[in-house]
C-alpha positions in Angstrom: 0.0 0.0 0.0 3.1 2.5 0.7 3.7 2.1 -3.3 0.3 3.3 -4.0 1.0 7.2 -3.7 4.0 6.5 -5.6 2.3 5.1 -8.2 -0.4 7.6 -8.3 2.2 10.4 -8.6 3.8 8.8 -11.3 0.6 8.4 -13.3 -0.6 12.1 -12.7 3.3 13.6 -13.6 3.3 11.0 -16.7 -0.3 12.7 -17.8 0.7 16.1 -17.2 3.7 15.7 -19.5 2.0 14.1 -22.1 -0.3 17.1 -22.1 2.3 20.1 -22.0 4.0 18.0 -24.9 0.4 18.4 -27.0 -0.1 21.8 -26.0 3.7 22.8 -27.1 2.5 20.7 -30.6 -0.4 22.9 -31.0 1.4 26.2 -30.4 4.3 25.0 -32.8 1.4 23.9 -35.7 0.6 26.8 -38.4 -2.2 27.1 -40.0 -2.4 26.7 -43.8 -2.8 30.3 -45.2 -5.9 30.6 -46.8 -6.7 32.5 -49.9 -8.5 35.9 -49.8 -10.7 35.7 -52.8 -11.2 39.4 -52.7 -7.2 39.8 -53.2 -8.2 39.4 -57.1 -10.5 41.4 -59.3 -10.9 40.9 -62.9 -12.3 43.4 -65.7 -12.6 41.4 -68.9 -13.8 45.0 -70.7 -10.3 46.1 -70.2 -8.6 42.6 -69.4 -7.2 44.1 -66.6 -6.0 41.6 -63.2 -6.0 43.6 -60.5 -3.8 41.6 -57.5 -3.8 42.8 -54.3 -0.1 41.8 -52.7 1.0 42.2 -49.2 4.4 41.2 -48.4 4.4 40.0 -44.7 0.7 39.3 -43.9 1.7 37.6 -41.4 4.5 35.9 -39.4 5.3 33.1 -41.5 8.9 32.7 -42.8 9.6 35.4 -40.1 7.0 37.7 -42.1 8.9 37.1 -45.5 6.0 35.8 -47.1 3.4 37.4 -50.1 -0.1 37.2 -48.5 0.8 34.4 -46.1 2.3 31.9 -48.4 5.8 31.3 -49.1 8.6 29.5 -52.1 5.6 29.7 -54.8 3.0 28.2 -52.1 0.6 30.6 -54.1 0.4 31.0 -58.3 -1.8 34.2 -59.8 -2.7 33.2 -63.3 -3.9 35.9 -65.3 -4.8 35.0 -69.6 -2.0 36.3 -72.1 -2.6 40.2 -73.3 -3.8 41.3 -70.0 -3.0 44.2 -68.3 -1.4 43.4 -64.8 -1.9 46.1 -61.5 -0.4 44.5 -58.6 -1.3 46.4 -56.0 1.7 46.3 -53.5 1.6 47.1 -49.9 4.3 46.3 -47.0 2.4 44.7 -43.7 5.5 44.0 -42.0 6.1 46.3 -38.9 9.4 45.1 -39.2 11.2 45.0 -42.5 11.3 46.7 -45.6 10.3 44.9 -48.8 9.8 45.3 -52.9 8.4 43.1 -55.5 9.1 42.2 -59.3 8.2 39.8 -61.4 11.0 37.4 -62.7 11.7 34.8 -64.5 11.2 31.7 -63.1 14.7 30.7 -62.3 16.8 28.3 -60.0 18.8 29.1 -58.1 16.6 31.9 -57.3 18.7 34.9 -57.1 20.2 36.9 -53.9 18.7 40.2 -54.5 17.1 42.2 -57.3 17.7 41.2 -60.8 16.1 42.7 -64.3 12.2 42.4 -64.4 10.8 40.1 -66.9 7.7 42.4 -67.9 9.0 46.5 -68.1 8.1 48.8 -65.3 7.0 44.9 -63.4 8.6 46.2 -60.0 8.3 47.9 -57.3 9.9 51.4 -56.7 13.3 51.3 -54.5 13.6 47.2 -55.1 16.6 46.6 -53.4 16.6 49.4 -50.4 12.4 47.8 -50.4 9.3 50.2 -48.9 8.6 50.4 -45.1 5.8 49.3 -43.1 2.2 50.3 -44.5 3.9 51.4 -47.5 2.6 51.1 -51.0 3.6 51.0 -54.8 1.2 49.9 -57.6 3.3 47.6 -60.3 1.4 47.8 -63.9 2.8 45.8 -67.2 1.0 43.9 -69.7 1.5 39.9 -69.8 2.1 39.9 -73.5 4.4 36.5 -72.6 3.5 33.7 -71.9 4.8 31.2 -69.3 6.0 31.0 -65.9 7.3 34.1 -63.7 8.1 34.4 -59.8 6.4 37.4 -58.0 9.7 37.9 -55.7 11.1 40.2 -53.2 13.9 42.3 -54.3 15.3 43.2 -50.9 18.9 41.0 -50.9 18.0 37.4 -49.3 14.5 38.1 -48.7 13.6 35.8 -52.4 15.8 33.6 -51.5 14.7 32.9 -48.3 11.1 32.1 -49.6 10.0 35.6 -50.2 8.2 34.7 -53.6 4.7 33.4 -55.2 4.1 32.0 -58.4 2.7 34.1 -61.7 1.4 31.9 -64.9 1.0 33.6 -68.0 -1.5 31.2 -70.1 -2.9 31.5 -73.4 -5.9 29.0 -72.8 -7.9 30.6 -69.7 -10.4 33.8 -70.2 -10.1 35.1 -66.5 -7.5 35.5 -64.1 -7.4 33.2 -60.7 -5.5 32.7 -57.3 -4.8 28.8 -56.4 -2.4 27.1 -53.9 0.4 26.0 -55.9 1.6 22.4 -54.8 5.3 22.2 -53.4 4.6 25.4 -51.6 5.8 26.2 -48.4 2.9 26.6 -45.7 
């Protein structure tokens, strides 16, 4: 009987453990970013793709991330022709940060390089734009085929700071879509 309250100890310090370890899982579990439909707005009178992209959303990637999602975790395809307004605003209270649209290229590049559509970047790509800062980016897709949507800033891209643009001559309308092999 002496054992008894040793084994009762051991029982309720063996369940209490097992439940910070499940709470600590928890914390340490992100959620999948999910996508904003109202980020994208289409006018097929003036084929014009109107993207609404916030560089650090939120804390993922240590806020290095376009609208939550990280290394091409999100792909904006918009139909060949179209004009292109990326609407550009820095959420991060922390960091500067720019955008441009490159070509899809590996290994991705360390800092800013030349944009793949003209005027498709941000103003001051490498120095980037402060918190609650904003630049509109306008060019017209008139190529087809695959492009990165990257931060400029030297390291950010390569750190995972980058989504996915397709530039398809099949589709009518522009759309958002998790892109598999992303980084959540």
């Amino acid at each position: 009987m002496k054992h008894l309250p040793v084994a009762a100890l051991l029982a309720c310090a063996t369940a209490a453990s097992l439940t910070l370890s499940a709470v600590a899982q928890s914390e340490r579990a992100v959620e999948a970013p999910v996508i904003d439909p109202s980020w994208l707005q289409a006018d097929t009178v003036t084929k014009t793709a109107t993207f609404e992209l916030v560089a650090g959303l939120t804390g993922l990637n240590g806020a290095l991330n376009f609208n939550g999602f990280r290394d091409g975790g999100l792909t904006l395809t918009v139909p060949l022709g179209w004009n292109v307004v990326l609407q550009f605003r820095n959420h991060d209270g922390m960091l500067p940060h720019s955008a441009e649209v490159v070509l899809d290229t590996h290994p991705l590049p360390t800092g800013p390089v030349a944009p793949a559509f003209a005027r498709a970047m941000t103003v001051r790509l490498e120095q980037g734009l402060i918190s609650e800062q904003t630049d509109d980016i306008r060019f017209i897709a008139d190529r087809g085929g695959s492009y990165l949507i990257f931060c400029g800033v030297p390291g950010h891209g390569a750190a995972g700071m980058w989504i996915r643009l397709e530039v398809s001559g099949s589709i009518r309308r522009p759309f958002l879509a998790a892109s598999p092999g992303g980084k959540t």
